[in-house]
C-alpha positions in Angstrom: 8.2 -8.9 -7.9 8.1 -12.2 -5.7 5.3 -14.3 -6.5 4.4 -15.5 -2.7 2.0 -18.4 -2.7 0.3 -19.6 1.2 1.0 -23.0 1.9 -1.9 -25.5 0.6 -3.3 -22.8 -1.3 -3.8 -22.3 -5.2 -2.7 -18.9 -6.1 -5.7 -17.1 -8.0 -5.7 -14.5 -11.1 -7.6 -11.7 -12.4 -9.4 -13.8 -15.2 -11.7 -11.6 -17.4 -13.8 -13.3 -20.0 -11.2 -15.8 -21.7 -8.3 -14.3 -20.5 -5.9 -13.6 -18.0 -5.3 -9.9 -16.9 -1.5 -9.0 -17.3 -0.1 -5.7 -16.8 3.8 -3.8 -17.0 4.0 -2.1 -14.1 6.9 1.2 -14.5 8.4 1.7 -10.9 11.3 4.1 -10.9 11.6 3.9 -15.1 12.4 -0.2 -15.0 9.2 -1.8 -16.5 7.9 -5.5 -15.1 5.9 -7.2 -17.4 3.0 -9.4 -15.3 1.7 -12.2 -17.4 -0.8 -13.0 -14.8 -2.0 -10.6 -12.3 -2.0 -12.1 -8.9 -5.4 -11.0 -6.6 -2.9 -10.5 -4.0 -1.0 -8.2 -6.0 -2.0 -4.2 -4.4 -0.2 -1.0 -6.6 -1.1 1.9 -5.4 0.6 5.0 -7.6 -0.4 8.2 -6.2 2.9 10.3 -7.5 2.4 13.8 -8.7 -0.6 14.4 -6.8 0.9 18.0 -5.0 0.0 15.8 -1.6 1.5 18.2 1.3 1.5 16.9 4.6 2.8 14.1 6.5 2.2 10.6 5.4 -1.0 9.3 7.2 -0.2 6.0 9.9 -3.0 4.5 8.3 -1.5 2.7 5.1 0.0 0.2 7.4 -3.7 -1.3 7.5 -3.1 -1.9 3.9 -1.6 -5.3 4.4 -1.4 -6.8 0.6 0.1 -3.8 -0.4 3.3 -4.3 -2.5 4.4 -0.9 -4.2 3.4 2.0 -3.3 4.3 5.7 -5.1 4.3 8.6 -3.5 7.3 10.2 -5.4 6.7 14.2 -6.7 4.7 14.9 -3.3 5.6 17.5 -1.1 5.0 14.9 1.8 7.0 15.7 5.2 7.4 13.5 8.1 9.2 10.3 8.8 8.3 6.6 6.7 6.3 4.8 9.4 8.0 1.5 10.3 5.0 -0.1 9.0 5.6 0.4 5.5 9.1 -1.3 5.7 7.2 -4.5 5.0 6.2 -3.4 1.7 
């Protein structure tokens, strides 16, 4: 995952208590290990969930998304443009 930081910005982390929050993330069976988990960092795993249906226009609002799962649906429709970005 790119680590994309604004221009004249510091980037900011989850810190809880003493510590930094880090998480793996498994996408597609490769696990990324995050030391630091970026607030601008959005996964949104919604596989398995026997969604039917065609995949709402609305996620494009999402704009820090950066993975999203919808694998093991029975989703229909064409991938909105939209979510080429993520």
């Amino acid at each position: 995952m790119k680590n994309v930081v604004k221009k004249k910005t510091k980037p900011e982390y989850v810190y809880i208590g003493s510590m930094y929050y880090s998480i793996i993330v498994a996408v597609k069976g490769v696990d990324l290990y995050i030391p630091r988990l970026s607030v601008d960092h959005t996964i949104v795993d919604l596989s398995n969930n026997k969604f039917e249906g065609e995949i709402p226009n609305t996620i494009r609002y999402l704009k820090y998304l950066k993975v999203l799962n919808l694998s093991h649906n029975s989703l229909t429709g064409q991938i909105a443009h939209a979510l080429g970005k993520i």
